[in-house]
Each structure stands twice: as structure tokens, then as C-alpha cells.
N, C-alpha and C positions, 0 to 999 in steps of 0.2 A: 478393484476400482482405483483409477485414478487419482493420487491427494488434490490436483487441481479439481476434478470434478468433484471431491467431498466437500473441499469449500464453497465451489459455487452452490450445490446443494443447501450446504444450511446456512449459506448468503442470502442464498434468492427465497428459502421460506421464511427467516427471518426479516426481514427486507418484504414480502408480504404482508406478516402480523404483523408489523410495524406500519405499514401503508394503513390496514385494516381498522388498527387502532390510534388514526392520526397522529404516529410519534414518530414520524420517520426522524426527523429533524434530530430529534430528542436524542435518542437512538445513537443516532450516525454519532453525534456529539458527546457522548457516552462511551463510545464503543472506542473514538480516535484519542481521550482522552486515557484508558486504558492501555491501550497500543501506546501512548508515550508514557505511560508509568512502568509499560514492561519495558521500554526501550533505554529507559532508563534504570534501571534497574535489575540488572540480570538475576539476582539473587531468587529476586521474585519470579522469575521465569524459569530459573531452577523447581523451585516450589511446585508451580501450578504445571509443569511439565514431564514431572518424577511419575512415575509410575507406582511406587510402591507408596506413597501419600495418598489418604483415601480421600474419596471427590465429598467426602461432609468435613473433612479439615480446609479442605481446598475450598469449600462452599463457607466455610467462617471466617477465613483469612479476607476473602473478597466480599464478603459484609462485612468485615472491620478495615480495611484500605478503601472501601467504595461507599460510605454511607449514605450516598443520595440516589441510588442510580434507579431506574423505574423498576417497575415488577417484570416488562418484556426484556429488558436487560437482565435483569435479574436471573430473574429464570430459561432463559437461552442456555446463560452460564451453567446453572446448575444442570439444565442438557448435557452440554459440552460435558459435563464432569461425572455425571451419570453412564453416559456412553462412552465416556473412556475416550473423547474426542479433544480434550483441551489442545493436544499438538497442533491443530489444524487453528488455532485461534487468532494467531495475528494476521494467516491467510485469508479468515473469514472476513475478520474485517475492515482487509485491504479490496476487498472482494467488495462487501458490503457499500464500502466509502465508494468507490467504483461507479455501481450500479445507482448510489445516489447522486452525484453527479450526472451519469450519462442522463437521468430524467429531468435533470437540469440542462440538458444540453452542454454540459461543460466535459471536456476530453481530458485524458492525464497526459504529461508530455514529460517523461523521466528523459532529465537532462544531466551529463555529465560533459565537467569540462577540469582544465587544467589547472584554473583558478577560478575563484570564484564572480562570478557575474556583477556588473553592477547595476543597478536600479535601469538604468536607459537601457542596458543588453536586453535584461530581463524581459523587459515591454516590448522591444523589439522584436522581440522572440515569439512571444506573444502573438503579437500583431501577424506577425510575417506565418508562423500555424494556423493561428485563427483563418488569414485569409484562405490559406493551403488546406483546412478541414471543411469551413463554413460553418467550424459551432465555438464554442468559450474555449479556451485553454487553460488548465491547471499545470502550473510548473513544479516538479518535484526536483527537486537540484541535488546535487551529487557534485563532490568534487575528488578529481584522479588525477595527480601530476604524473603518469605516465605516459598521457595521453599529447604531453609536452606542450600544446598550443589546441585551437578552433575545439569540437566538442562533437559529442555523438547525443541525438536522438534520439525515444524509444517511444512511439506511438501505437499502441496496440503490437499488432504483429510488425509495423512496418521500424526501420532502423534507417538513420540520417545519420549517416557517419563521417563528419568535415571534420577530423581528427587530423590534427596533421601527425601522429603518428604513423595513421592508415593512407596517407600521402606517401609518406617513407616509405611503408612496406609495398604499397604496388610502386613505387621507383624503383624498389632493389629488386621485385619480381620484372618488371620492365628488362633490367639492368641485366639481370639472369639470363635473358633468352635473346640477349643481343651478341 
């Protein structure tokens, strides 16, 4: 099986008992706060990603760095560590974050650009998706000085690529066949 379909897999059941037991919110909040304690922290991603660390050290470590988190958090986790699934965890719940959004009507828009945005781009950006989708926009930002100038989009499957590196390279592919 596919790792992308193993995350949407225990996104989308979890992301049910959550619906189930009105804690989406809770959940989601929970889950992105973790994502940025491992993003932060590699060491800890070492840890909870080791194979040879048994998933009841891995289940005490995340009761003593998480002391509040609910019982559906909780015990997701101790899933994930029982089946030997923890790899799949920051996918899950980028997945998770996703699916709670899209029932908000709000889209993700991975944005990468050469420098970073400012506050009036940003909104414009915004705006000019929003009208381009017809639902909210979420900007996730990214910055690549490679890309030298303008920026590429990433909306679901579709890609907006005003890069003016990718200007360059179809000039010099232009350029080639002339």
C-alpha cells in the first residue's frame, strides 16, 4: 500500500472519531501543535521514529512532553506506536489539518517565493485564489532564493509557476530550437 494512502487512512478515521466525539477542533489543535514540537526538535523525531525504541517508551515520553492532550489524541498516538505506524505521523496530520479545513471551506495554497512576502502580497494572494477557487485560502509560505524573483503555487494537484527562474528556463528552451 501506498504511504500517502496510509495516512489518509488513519486521517480520515481519526478525523471521524473526532467529528464523532465533537473534538475536531480540539484535535486538529493538538495534533499541529505536536507537528511544531517535532519540527522543532529533531531529536524528538529521532526518538519517536527509531524502530528499535519500544512504542511503551515512546507512549511515556509523549505523556511527559504532552500533559494535556485529550484521550482521542492520546490514544490515536498509542495506535500509531502499537502498529508500528509512528513514521506516518507528521503525514497524518498534515492530512488531518487538510481535511479539517476543506470542511471549513478553506483550501491550502503552498506558496513559494524568492523572498519573503509582505503583509499586502500576502492578502493579495489571497484574494486573487480565493476568487480563482471560490472557497477561503490558507497560505503556507515557503521561501527559495533560487527561484530568483515572482513564485510558484501549489494547490492540490494544480501548480502556478510565475517563477522567473521558470521564465529563464522556457527562454533558454525557446532559445535552443531557434
Amino acid at each position: 500500500m501506498m504511504d500517502g494512502a496510509i495516512s489518509k487512512r488513519y486521517a480520515q478515521a481519526l478525523f471521524e472519531l473526532a467529528q464523532e466525539r465533537k473534538e475536531t477542533k480540539k484535535v486538529e489543535a493538538e495534533l499541529l501543535v505536536i507537528k511544531e514540537t517535532m519540527k522543532a526538535n529533531p531529536d524528538l523525531v529521532s526518538i519517536i521514529y527509531h524502530q528499535l525504541i519500544s512504542p511503551d517508551e515512546k507512549k511515556k515520553l509523549i505523556e511527559q512532553l504532552f500533559t494535556n492532550l485529550s484521550l482521542t489524541t492520546l490514544h490515536f498516538l498509542y495506535l500509531l506506536f502499537d502498529r508500528r505506524r509512528e513514521n506516518f505521523l507528521e503525514d497524518i496530520i498534515t492530512v488531518f489539518h487538510e481535511t479539517c479545513l476543506d470542511m471549513e471551506g478553506v483550501l491550502t495554497a503552498e506558496v513559494m517565493t524568492a523572498v519573503e512576502l509582505s503583509p499586502e502580497n500576502r492578502e493579495a494572494l489571497k484574494t486573487k485564489f480565493a476568487a480563482l477557487t471560490g472557497k477561503k485560502v490558507d497560505l503556507q509560505e515557503e521561501v527559495d532564493p533560487s527561484l530568483i524573483g515572482g513564485l510558484v503555487v501549489t494547490i492540490g494537484d494544480k501548480v502556478y509557476n510565475g517563477s522567473l527562474s521558470a521564465r529563464l528556463e522556457a527562454l533558454h528552451r525557446e532559445l535552443q530550437k531557434a
